[in-house]
C-alpha positions as CSV (number, residue, x, y, z in Angstrom):
1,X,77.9,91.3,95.0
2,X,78.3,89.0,98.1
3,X,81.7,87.8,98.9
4,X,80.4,84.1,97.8
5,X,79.7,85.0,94.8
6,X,83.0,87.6,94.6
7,X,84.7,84.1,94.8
8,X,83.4,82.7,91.9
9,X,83.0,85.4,89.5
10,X,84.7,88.5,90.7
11,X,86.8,89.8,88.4
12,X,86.4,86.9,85.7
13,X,85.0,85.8,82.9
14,X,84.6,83.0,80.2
15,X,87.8,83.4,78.2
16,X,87.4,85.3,74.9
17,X,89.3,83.5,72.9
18,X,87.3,79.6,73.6
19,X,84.6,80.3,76.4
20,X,86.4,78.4,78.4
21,X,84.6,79.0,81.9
22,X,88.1,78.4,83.9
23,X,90.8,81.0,83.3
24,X,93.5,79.3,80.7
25,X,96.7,78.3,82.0
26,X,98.7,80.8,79.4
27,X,101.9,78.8,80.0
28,X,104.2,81.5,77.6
29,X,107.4,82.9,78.3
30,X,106.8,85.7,75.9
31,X,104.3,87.1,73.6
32,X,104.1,87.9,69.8
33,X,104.8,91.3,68.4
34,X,102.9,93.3,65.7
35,X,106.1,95.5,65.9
36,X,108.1,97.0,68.4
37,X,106.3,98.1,71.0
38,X,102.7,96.9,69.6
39,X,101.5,94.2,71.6
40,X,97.8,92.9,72.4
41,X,98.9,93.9,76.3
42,X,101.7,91.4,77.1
43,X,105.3,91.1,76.3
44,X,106.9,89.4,78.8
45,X,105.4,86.7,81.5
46,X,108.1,88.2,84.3
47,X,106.3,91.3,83.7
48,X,102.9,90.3,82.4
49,X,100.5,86.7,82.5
50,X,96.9,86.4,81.4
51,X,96.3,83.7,84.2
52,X,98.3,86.2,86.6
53,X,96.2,89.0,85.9
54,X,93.2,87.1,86.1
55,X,93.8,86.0,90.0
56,X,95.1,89.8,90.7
57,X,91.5,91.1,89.3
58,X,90.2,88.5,91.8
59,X,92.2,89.1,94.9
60,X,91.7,93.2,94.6
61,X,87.6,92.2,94.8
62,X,87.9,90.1,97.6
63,X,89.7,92.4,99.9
64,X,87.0,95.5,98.3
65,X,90.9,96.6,97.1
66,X,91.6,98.4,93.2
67,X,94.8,96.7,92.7
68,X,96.5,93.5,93.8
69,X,100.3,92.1,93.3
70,X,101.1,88.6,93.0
71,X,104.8,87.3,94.5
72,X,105.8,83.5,94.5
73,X,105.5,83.4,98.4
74,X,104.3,85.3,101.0
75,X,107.3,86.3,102.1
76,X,108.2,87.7,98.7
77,X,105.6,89.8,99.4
78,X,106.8,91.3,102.6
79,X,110.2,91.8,101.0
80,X,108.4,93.9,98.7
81,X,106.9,96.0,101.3
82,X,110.0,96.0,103.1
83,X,111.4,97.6,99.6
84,X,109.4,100.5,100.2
85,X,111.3,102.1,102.7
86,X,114.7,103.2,102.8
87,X,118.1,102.9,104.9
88,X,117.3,104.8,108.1
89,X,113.3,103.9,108.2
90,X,112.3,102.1,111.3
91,X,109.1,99.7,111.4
92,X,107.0,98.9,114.2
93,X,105.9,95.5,114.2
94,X,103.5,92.9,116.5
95,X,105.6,91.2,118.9
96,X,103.9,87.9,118.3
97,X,104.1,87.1,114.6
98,X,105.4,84.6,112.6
99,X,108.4,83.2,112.7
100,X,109.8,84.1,109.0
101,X,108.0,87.6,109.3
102,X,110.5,87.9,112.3
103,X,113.5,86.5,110.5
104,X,113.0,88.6,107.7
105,X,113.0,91.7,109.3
106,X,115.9,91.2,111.3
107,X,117.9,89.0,109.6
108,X,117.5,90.8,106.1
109,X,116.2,94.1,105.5
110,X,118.2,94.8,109.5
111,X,121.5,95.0,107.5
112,X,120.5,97.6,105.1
113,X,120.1,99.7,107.9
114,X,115.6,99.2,108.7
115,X,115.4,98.5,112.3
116,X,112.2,96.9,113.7
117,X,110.9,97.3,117.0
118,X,108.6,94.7,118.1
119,X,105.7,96.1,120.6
120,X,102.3,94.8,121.6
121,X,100.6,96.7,119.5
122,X,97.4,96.0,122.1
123,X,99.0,98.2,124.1
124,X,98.4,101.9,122.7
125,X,100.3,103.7,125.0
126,X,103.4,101.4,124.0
127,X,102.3,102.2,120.5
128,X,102.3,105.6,120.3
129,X,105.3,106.0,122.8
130,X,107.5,104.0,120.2
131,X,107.1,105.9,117.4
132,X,109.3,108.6,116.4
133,X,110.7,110.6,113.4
134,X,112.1,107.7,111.3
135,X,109.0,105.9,112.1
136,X,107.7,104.9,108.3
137,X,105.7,101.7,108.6
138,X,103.3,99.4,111.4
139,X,103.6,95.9,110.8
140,X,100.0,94.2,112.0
141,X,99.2,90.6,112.3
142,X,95.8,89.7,113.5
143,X,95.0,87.3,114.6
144,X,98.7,86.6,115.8
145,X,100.5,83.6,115.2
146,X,100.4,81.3,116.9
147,X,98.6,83.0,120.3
148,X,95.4,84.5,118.3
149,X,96.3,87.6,119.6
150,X,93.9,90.6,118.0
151,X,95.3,94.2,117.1
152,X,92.4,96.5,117.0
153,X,93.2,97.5,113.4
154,X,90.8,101.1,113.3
155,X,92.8,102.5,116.4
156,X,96.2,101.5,115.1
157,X,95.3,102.9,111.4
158,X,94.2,105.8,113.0
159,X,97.4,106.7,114.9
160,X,99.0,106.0,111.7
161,X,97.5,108.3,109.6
162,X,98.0,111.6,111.8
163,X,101.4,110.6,111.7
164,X,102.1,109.8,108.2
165,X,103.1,106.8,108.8
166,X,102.0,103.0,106.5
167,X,100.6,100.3,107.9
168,X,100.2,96.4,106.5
169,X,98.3,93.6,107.8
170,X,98.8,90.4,107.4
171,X,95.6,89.1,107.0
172,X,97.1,85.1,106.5
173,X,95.1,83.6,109.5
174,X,91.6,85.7,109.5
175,X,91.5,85.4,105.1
176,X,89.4,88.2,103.5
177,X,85.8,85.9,104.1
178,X,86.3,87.2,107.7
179,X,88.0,90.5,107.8
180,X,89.2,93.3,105.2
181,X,91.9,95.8,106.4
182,X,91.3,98.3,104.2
183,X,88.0,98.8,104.7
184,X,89.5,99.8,108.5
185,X,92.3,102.3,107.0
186,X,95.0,100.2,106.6
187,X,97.2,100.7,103.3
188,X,98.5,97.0,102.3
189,X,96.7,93.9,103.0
190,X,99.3,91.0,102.8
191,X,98.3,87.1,102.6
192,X,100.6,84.2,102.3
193,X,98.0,82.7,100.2
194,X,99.4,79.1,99.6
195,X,97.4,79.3,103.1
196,X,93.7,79.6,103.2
197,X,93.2,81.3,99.8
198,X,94.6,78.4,97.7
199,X,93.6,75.9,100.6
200,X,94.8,72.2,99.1
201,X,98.3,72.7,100.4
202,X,99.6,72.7,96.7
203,X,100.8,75.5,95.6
204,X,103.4,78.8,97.6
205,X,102.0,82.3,96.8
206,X,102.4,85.8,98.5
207,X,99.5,89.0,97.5
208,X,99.3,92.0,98.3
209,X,96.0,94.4,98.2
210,X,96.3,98.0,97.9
211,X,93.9,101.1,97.4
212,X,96.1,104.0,96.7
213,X,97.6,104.4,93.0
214,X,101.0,105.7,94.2
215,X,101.8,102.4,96.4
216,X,100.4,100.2,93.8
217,X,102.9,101.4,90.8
218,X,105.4,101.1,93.3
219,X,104.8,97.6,94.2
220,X,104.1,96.6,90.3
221,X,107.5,97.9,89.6
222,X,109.3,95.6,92.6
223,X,106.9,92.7,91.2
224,X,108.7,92.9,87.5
225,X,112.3,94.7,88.6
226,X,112.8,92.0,91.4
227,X,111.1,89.5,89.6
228,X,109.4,87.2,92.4
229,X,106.5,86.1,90.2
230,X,104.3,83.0,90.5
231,X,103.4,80.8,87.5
232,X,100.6,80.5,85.6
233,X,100.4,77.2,86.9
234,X,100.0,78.3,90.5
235,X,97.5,81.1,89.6
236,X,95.2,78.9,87.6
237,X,95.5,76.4,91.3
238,X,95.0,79.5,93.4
239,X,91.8,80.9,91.1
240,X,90.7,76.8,91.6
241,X,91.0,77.5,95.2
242,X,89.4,80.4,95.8
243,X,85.9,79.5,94.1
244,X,85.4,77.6,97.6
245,X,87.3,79.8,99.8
246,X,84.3,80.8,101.3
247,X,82.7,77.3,102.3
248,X,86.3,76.0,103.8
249,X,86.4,78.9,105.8
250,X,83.0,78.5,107.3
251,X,83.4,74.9,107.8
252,X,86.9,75.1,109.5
253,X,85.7,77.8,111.4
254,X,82.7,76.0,112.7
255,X,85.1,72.9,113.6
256,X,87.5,74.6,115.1
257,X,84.8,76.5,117.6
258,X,83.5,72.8,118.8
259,X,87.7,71.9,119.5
260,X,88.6,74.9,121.3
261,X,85.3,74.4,123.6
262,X,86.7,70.8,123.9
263,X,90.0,71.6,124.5
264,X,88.8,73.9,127.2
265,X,87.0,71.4,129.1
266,X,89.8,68.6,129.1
267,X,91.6,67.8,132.2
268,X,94.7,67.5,130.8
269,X,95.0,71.2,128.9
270,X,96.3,74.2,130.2
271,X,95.4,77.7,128.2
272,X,93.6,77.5,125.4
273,X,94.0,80.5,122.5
274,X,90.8,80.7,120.5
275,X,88.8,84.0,120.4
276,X,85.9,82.5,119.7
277,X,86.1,81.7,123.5
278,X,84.4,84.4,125.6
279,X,87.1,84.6,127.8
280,X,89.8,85.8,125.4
281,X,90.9,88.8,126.1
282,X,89.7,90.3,122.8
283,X,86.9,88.8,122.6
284,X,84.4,91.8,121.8
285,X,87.2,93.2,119.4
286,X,87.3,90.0,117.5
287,X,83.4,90.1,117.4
288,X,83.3,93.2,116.4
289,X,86.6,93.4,114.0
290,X,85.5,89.9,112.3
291,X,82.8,88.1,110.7
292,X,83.7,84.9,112.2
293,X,86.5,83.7,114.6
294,X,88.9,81.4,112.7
295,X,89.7,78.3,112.0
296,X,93.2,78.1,114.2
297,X,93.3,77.1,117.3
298,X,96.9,76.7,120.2
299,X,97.0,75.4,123.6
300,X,99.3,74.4,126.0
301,X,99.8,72.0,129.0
302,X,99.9,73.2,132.7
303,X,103.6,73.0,133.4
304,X,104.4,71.4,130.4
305,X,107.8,70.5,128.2
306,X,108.5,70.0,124.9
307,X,108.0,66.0,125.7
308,X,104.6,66.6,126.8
309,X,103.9,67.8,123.6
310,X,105.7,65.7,121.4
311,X,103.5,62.8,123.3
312,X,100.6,64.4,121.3
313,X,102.2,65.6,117.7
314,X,103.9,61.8,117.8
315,X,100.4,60.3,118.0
316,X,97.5,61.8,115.9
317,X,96.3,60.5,112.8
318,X,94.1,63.1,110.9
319,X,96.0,66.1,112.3
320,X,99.1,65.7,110.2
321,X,102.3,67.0,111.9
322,X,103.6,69.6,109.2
323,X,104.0,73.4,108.8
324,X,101.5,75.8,107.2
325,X,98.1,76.2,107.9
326,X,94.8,76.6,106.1
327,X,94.5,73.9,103.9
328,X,91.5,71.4,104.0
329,X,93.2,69.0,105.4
330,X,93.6,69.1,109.6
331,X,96.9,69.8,110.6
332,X,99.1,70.1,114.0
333,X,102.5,72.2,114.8
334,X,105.1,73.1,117.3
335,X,105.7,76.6,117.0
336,X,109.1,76.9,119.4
337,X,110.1,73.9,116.9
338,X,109.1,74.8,114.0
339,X,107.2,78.3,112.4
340,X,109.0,80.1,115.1
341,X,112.1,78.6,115.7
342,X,113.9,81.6,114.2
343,X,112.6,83.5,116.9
344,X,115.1,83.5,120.6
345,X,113.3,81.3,123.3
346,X,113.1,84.5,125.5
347,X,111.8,86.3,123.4
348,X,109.1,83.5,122.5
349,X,108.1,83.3,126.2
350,X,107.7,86.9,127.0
351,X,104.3,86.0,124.5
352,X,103.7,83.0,125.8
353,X,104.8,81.2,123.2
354,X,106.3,78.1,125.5
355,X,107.7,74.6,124.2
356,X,104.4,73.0,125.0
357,X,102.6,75.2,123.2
358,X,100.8,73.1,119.9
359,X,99.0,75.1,117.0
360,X,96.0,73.2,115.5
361,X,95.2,74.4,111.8
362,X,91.6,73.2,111.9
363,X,90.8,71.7,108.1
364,X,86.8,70.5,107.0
365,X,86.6,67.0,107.7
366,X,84.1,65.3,110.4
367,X,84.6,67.0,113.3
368,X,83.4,64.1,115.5
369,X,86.6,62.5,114.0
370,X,89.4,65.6,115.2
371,X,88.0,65.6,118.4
372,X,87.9,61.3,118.6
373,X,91.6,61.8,117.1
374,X,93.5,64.4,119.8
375,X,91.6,62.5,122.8
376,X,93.6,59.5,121.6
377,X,96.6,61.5,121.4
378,X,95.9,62.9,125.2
379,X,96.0,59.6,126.2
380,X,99.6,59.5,125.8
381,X,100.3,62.4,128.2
């Protein structure tokens, strides 16, 4: 099956019951009882949904995955990861990832004794030098957010794996249309999927995607103990989502290749992060490690502040200034401001994350019309 067609029919079928062709919003608390213990599969929506089960079927296919775990955010997914491991266990993590990745990590699961160490995990030597004993887990966003950094996910995998040692991706800004970890050795694939794989900007989800039983039943268990579930309501929106996943994707991607050229060629930018570009750094890794290069885009000024920025986010009208990314819908961010401002300014900088850095979240419309739209904005700087 090709993944377009995974998108619309993986996993699903017309509901038994009516033929309905869209999964049924099965908006129950409970379920009825033959007697104790004899149930037609369900017998409580914290620990068991129709609609729920119907989107897990769906995300497993798309990331070529057996099982996947549904949380009501993305970072209720990560806690969940994060509740794999116990006091003592150290994590090595990308030093340029999101904001609330960072937060959670140090803020949270730091005080119950799970240190992180953030390293460049394009360096290998750095890798490999930093892991030790109580070494339990690699942390690996690719692209990075917000400086499209790549982590060459085989190599790191394959470190991993001599060592013993699990590894999750967080496959948020790439989506499963143009890369699937596990297919390259990785254990957990983790999307915030109120991003790209619901794609209206309507609805907060976390999933994760796993292959091996053991972690699976472990991660089913945190789903219903903890009890971080999504609605059936948000998993009919997400299912809606998905069955055009893979046209957004190709159409923001294809948008956001013509702005980053664009971007590059303007007298007023500075660096431009796309790797799409042929002179970013990982340029052959992205090639090689993706189908396609995105649909997110940052650049910066030469010398620039936060006011040259704001002279830009102040003044566009079809990027809308707002958090998140993914949607349809076109949208501009200040990282230092705003998905990263839990993270300390020097510790932002040694990435290159400056405060005149802006993060483009490239949606479908006319593409004549972004490009029309941020050379207005420019004008202001």
């Amino acid at each position: 099956m090709k993944f377009g067609t995974k998108c619309i029919h993986a996993g699903l079928s017309p509901d038994p019951a009516t033929g309905a062709v869209m999964t049924p919003i099965y908006q129950t608390s409970t379920y009825a009882q033959e007697e104790p213990g004899k149930h037609k599969g369900f017998e409580y929506a914290r620990t068991q949904n129709p609609t729920r089960s119907a989107l897990e079927r769906n995300l497993a296919r798309l990331e070529n995955g057996k099982h996947a775990i549904t949380f009501s955010s993305g970072l209720a997914a990560m806690d969940a990861v994060m509740r794999l491991l116990q006091p003592g266990d150290e994590i090595i993590a990308t030093n340029d990832l999101y904001g609330g990745s960072y937060r959670q990590m140090v803020k949270v699961h730091q005080r119950y004794g799970i240190k992180t160490h953030f390293v460049n995990l394009g360096n290998i030597d750095k890798l490999q030098k930093q892991i030790n004993k109580n070494t339990k887990l690699i942390w690996i966003e690719t692209p990075t957010n917000p400086m499209l950094k790549l982590v060459d996910i085989e190599t790191v995998t394959a470190i991993a794996k001599v060592k013993g040692i699990m590894t999750c991706v967080d496959n948020t800004f790439a989506s499963p249309v143009l890369q699937n970890p596990l297919n390259m050795g990785a254990d957990i694939v983790l999307h915030s999927a109120t991003k790209y794989l619901g794609g209206h900007s309507d609805v907060v989800m976390g999933a994760l995607v796993v292959n091996k039983d053991k972690i699976a039943d472990q991660l089913y268990f945190l789903q219903n103990a903890v009890g971080a579930i999504p609605g059936p309501q948000d998993c009919f929106l997400m299912l809606r989502g998905i069955k055009t996943l893979h046209l957004r994707v190709e159409r923001s991607c294809k948008n956001a290749r013509k702005i980053a050229k664009y971007l590059v060629a303007h007298p007023k930018v500075g660096k431009v992060y796309y790797p799409g570009l042929k002179d970013h750094p990982q340029h052959e890794l992205a090639k090689r490690q993706m189908k396609d290069f995105g649909g997110m885009v940052s650049f910066d000024f030469p010398k620039g502040t936060f006011e040259t920025a704001n002279k830009v986010l102040a003044n566009t009208r079809y990027f809308t200034l707002a958090e998140s990314l993914g949607g349809v819908e076109s949208l501009i961010g200040h990282p230092a401001s705003m998905t990263h401002a839990s993270i300390p300014k020097a510790d932002r900088l040694k990435v290159g994350l400056t405060d005149s850095l802006i993060r483009l979240s490239v949606g479908v419309e006319d593409v004549d019309d972004l490009i029309a739209d941020l050379e207005e904005a420019f004008r202001n700087v």
